[in-house]
C-alpha positions in Angstrom: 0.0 0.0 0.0 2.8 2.2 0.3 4.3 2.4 -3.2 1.6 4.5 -5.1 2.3 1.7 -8.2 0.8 -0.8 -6.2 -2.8 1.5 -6.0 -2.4 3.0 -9.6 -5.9 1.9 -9.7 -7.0 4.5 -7.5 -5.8 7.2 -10.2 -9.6 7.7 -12.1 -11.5 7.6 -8.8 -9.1 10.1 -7.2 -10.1 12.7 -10.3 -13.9 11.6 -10.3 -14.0 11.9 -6.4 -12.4 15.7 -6.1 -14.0 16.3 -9.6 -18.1 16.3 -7.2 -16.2 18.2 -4.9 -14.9 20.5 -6.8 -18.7 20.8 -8.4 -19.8 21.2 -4.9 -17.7 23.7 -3.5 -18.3 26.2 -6.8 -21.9 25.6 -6.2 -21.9 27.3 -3.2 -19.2 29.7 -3.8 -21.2 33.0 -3.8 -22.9 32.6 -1.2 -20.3 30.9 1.4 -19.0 32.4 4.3 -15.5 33.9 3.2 -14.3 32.2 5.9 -15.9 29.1 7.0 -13.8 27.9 9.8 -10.8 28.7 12.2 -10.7 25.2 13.7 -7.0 23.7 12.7 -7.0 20.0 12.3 -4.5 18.7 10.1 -0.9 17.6 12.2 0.0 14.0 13.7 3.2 12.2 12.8 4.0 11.0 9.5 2.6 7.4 9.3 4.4 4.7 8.2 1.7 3.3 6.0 -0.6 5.2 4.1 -4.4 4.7 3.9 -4.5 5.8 0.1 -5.5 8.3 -2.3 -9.1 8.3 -1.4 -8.1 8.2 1.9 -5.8 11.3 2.0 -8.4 13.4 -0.5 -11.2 13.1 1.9 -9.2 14.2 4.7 -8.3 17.3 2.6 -11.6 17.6 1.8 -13.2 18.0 5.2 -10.2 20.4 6.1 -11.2 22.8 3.2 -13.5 24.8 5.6 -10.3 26.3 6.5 -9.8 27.7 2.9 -10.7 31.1 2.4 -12.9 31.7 -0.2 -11.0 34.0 -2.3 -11.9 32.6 -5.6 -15.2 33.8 -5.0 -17.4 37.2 -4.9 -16.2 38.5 -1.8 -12.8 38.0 -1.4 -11.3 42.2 -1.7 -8.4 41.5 0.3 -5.1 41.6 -1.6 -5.9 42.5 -5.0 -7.0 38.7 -5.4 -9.0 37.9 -8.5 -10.8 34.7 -9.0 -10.5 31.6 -11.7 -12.4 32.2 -14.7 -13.9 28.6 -15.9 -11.7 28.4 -18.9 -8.6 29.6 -17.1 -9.6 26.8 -14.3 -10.2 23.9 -16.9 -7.0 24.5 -18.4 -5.2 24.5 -14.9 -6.5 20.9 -14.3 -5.3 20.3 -17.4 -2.0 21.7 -16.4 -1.7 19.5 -13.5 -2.9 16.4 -15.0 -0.2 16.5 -18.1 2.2 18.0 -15.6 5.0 19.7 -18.0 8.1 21.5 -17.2 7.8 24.4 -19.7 11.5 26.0 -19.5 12.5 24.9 -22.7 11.2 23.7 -25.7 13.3 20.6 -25.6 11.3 19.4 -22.7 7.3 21.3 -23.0 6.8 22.1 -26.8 3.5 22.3 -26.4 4.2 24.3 -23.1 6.5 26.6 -25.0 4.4 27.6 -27.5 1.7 28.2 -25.9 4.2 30.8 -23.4 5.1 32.4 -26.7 1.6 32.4 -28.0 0.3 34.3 -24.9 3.1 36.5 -23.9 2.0 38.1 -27.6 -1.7 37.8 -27.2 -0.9 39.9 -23.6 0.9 42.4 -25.6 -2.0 42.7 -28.2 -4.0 43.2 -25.2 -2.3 45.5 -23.5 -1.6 47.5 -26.6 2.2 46.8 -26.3 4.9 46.5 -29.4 4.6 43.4 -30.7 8.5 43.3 -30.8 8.7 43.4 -27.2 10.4 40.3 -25.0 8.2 38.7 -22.4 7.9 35.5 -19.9 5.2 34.4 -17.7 6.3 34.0 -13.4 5.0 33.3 -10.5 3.3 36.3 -10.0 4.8 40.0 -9.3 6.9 39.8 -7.1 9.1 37.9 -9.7 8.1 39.6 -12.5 9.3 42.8 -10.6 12.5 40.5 -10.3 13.1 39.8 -14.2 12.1 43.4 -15.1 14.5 45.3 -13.2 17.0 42.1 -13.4 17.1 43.3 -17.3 17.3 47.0 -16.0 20.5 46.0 -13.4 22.0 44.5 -16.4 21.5 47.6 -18.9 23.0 49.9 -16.2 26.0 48.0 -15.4 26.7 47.8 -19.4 27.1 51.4 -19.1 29.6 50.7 -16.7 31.4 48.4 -19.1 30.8 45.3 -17.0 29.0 42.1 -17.4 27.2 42.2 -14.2 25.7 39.4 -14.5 29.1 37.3 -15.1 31.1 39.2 -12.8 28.9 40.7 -10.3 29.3 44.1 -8.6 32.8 44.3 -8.1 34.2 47.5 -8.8 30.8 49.3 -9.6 29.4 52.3 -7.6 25.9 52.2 -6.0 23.1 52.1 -8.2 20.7 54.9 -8.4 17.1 54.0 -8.5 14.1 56.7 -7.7 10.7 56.3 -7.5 7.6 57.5 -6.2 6.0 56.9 -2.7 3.3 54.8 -3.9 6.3 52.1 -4.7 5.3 48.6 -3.9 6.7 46.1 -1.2 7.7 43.6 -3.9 9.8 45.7 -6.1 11.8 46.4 -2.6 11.8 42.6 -2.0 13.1 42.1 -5.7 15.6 44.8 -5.6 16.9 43.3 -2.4 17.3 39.6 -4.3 19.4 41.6 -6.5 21.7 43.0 -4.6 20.7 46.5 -5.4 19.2 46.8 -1.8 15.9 47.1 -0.4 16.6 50.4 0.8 17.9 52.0 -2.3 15.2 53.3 -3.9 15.2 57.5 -3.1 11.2 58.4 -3.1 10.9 61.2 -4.8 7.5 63.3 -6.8 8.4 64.3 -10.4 9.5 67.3 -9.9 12.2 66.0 -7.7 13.0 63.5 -9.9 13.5 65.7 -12.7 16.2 67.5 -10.7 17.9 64.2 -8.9 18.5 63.2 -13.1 20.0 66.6 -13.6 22.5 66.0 -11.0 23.8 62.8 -12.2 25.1 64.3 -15.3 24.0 61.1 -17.2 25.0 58.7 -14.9 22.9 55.6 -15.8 19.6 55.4 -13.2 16.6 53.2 -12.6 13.2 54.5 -12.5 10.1 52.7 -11.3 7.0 54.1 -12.0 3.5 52.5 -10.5 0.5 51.9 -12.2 -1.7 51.5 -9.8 -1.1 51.8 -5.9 -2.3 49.7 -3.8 -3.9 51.8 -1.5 -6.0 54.1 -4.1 -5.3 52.4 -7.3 -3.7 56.0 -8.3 -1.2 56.0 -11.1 2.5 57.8 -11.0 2.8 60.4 -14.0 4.4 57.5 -16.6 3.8 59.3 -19.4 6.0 62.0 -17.8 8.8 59.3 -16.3 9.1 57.9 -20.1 10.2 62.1 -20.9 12.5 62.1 -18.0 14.0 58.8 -18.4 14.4 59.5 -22.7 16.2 62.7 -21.6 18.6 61.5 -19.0 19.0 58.2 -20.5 17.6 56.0 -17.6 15.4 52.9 -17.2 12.4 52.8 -16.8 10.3 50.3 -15.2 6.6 49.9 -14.3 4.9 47.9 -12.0 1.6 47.4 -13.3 0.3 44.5 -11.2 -3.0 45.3 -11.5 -3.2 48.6 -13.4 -1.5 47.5 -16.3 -5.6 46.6 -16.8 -6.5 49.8 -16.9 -5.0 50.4 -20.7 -7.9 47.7 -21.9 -10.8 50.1 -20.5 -11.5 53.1 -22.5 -12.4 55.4 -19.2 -9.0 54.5 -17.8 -6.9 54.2 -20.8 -5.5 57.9 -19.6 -4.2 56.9 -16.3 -1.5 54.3 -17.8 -1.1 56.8 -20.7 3.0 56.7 -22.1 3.1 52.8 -19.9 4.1 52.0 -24.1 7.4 54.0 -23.7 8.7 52.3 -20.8 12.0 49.8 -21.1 9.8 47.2 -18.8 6.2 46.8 -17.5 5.4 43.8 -14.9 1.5 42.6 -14.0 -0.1 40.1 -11.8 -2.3 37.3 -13.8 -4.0 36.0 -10.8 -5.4 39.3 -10.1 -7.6 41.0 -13.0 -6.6 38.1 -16.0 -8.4 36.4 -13.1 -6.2 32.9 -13.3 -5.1 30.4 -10.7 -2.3 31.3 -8.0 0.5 31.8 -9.6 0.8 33.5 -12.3 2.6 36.9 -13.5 4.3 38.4 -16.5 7.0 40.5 -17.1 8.0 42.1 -20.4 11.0 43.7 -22.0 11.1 46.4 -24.7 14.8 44.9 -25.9 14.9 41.1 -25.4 18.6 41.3 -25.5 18.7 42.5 -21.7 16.3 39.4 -20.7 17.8 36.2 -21.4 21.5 36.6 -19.8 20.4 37.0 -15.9 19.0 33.9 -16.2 21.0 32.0 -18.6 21.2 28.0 -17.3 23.9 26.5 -18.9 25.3 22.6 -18.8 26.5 20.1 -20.9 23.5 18.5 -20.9 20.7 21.4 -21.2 19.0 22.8 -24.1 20.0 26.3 -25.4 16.1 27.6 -25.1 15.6 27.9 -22.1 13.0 30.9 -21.3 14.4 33.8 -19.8 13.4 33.1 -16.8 14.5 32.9 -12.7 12.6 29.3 -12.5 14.5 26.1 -14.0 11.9 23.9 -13.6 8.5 26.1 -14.6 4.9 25.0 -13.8 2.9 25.4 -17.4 0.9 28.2 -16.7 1.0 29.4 -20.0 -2.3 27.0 -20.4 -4.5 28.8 -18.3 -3.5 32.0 -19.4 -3.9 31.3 -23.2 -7.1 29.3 -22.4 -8.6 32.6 -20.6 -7.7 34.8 -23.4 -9.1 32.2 -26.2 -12.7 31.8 -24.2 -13.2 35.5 -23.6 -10.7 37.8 -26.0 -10.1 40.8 -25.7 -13.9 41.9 -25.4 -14.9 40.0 -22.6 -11.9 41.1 -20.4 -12.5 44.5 -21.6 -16.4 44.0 -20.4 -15.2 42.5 -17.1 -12.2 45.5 -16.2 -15.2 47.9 -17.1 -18.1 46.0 -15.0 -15.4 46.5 -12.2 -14.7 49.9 -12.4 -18.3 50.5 -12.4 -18.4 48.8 -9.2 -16.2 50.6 -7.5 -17.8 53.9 -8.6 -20.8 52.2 -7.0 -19.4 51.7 -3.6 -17.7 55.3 -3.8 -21.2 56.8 -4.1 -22.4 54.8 -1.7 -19.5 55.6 0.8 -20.3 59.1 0.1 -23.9 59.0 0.6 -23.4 57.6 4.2 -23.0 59.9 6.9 -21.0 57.5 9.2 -18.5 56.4 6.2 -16.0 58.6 5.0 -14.1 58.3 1.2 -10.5 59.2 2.0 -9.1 59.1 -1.7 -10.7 59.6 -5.8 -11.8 56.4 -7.0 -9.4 56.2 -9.4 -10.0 52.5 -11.2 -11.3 49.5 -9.0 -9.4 49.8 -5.2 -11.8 51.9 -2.7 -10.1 54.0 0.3 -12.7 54.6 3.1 -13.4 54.4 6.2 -15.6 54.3 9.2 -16.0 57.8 10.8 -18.4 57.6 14.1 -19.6 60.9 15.2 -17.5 62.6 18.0 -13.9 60.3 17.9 -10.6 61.9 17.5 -8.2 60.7 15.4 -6.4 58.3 17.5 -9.8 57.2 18.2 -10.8 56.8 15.2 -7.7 54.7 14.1 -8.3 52.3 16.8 -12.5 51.7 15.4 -11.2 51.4 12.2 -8.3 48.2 13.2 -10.4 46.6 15.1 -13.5 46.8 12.5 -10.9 45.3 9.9 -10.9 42.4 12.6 -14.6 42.3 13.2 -15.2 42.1 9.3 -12.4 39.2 8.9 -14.2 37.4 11.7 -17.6 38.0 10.6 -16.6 36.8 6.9 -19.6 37.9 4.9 -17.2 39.9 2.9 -13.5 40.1 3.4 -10.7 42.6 3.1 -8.1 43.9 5.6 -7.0 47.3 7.0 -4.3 50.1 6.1 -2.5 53.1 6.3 -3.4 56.4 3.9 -1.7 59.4 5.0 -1.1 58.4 8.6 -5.1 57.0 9.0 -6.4 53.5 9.6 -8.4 52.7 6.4 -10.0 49.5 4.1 -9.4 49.2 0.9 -11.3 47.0 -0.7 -10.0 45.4 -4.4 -12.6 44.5 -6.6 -11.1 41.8 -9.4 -13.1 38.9 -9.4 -15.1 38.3 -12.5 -18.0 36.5 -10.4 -18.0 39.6 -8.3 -21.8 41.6 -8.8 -23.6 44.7 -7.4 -25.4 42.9 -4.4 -21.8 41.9 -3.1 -20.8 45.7 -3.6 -23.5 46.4 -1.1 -23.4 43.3 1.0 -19.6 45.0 1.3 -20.9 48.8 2.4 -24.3 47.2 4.5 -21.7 45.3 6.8 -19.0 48.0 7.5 -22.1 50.0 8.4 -23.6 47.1 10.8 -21.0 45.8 12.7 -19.1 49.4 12.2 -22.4 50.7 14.5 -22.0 47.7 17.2 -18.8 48.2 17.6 -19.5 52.2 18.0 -22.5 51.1 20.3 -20.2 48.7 22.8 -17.7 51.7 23.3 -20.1 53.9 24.2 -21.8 51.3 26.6 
């Protein structure tokens, strides 16, 4: 029982058995608690015989209450989209054929479906054609790849092959940005030995002088499309002048607001994103495919393959330019999505969304005892609860522990943050299953248990 060849038989009932599950869990998905349960129950020592596949699943099974539901209509926390049905077929379909896609000479079905998407994202996105590109994990990595193409242009200006020699011998490297700069561009400049404290946060007007004053030097510069807290954009269109003039990179993180260039009424925000030497975005957030998926693309391939050239004896020259050796085919579920919907349907979906949004800024507004701390600027809403006759401090400590209340109540879902100095939500709305009744359901509970909580503090 041990050796799974011995119970190969249990392979088709495995996939039958989580294939009613899986039926039964997306049946109830939009209306299920966002969190079911707290109750851990998985642990014990690692037996010495096993009981079986069937065995094993069930257990999984009746420990999924623990799973957030963040593939469904509620989930706001994190930017988070769901799984579209095509994207989700072809993700089983991933799994089941199970191919390692960094080469051709071992996935040529994975690699050209990589290639096929990573142009149909450009066409998408409205990016040259010409353009390099690789699908990650998400972007985090992406972040990784783009500015691992931008460390290697800016050390050739140094003369060196950075990323055959390393550092030695070259200065620090100068990177600038804005303050709505995300954690994981930090985290990827940090695995590149730039430094997670490097970048000097700047507005453009700043920047514009901090270029003067290198006289040329080679810089990096990391615009954001989108920030987190707002979903505001940087001035890229501006960056792409100030970077042309004093010949520096530049780099956009667009995890999610690379979306906004497929939506007419946003186009404007990610206005120049075209003229940038790199542009990153999430796919499990608005693409809305399984976790993990990102994509990272390169105005001059050149700069993409050598960070992450893998070379041996017995490897294939093809490799994708990529920081993975051994890559998940993820390229299936991306192509997949953009076959069953094109570009219309996502369009449709990234402009139901920022409709929503607007909704729940109106609504915000219209409340008396909920306050709209930023514009609504694409599908992220700043807000929140403002009970007469608390301070600030006050009001900062009924706002963190409403995040908690919402969490634990789990009809909707998202977290807390910090705008300008205040405790605030900021609700992400990506998901395609994601409709106007859960956009109120969101505002009538901040409102409900926003009043208890205001009502116990008083008592």
């Amino acid at each position: 029982m041990s050796d799974p060849l011995e119970r190969r038989d249990e392979e088709t009932t495995a996939l039958a058995y989580v294939l009613e599950e899986a039926r039964r869990y997306l049946a109830e998905l939009d209306e299920s608690s966002v969190l079911p349960s707290r109750e851990t129950r998985f642990g014990g020592e690692l037996p010495d015989h096993g009981d079986g596949a069937l065995a094993a699943l069930a257990e999984l099974v009746a420990g999924s209450d623990l799973a957030t539901r963040s593939s469904g209509p509620r989930f706001f926390h994190f930017v988070t989209g769901g799984t579209t049905p095509a994207a989700l077929g072809a993700d089983w379909l991933t799994s089941v054929l199970d191919q390692n896609s960094f080469s051709a000479a071992s996935s040529p079905y994975g690699a050209e479906l990589e290639d096929v998407a990573i142009r149909w994202l450009l066409d998408l996105f409205e990016l040259p054609r010409d353009w390099g590109g690789v699908l990650t994990t998400g972007a985090t990595m992406a972040n990784f790849v783009g500015l691992a193409s931008a460390r290697r242009w800016w050390a050739e200006r140094h003369g060196i092959d950075v990323d055959e020699h390393g550092f030695a011998g070259l200065p620090a490297v100068p990177v600038f940005s804005t303050e709505y700069l995300h954690a994981s561009a930090r985290k990827a400049l940090a695995m590149l030995g730039i430094g997670r404290e490097s970048p000097r946060l700047v507005d453009v007007k700043s920047l514009e002088r901090e270029l003067a004053a290198l006289n040329s030097e080679p810089a990096i510069l990391i615009g954001n499309a989108g920030d987190v807290n707002t979903g505001d954009f940087d001035p890229i269109d501006r960056m792409a002048d100030l970077a042309a003039e004093h010949g520096a990179w530049l780099h956009v993180d667009g995890a999610f607001g690379l979306f906004a260039r497929i939506a007419p009424e946003a186009a404007a925000l990610a206005k120049g994103l075209e003229r940038a030497d790199s542009v990153i975005a999430d796919g499990h957030k608005w693409l809305n495919v399984p976790y993990d998926c990102g994509f990272a693309f390169v105005r001059d391939p050149a700069y993409l393959r050598p960070p992450f050239q893998l070379t041996a004896a017995y490897l294939p020259t093809d490799e994708r330019p990529s920081p993975e050796a051994s890559r998940r085919a993820r390229s299936l579920a991306v192509w997949a999505t953009l076959r069953a919907y094109g570009r219309a349907g996502h369009r449709a979906m990234v402009e139901r969304h920022i409709a929503l949004a607007q909704r729940l800024g109106r609504r915000v507004e219209q409340e008396r005892e909920l306050e709209l701390l930023a514009p609504v600027k694409l599908n992220i809403v700043c807000f929140r609860h403002r009970p007469m006759g608390l301070d600030e401090d006050q009001l900062d400590a009924h706002n963190l522990a409403l995040g908690q209340d919402v969490i634990e109540d789990a009809r909707v879902f998202f977290g807390t943050t910090r705008y300008e100095g205040r405790v605030a939500f900021r609700p992400a709305i990506v998901n395609w299953r994601t409709t106007e009744p859960d956009i109120d359901l969101l505002a009538d509970v901040v409102l409900e248990l926003g009043a208890r909580r205001a009502r116990s503090v008083d008592g």
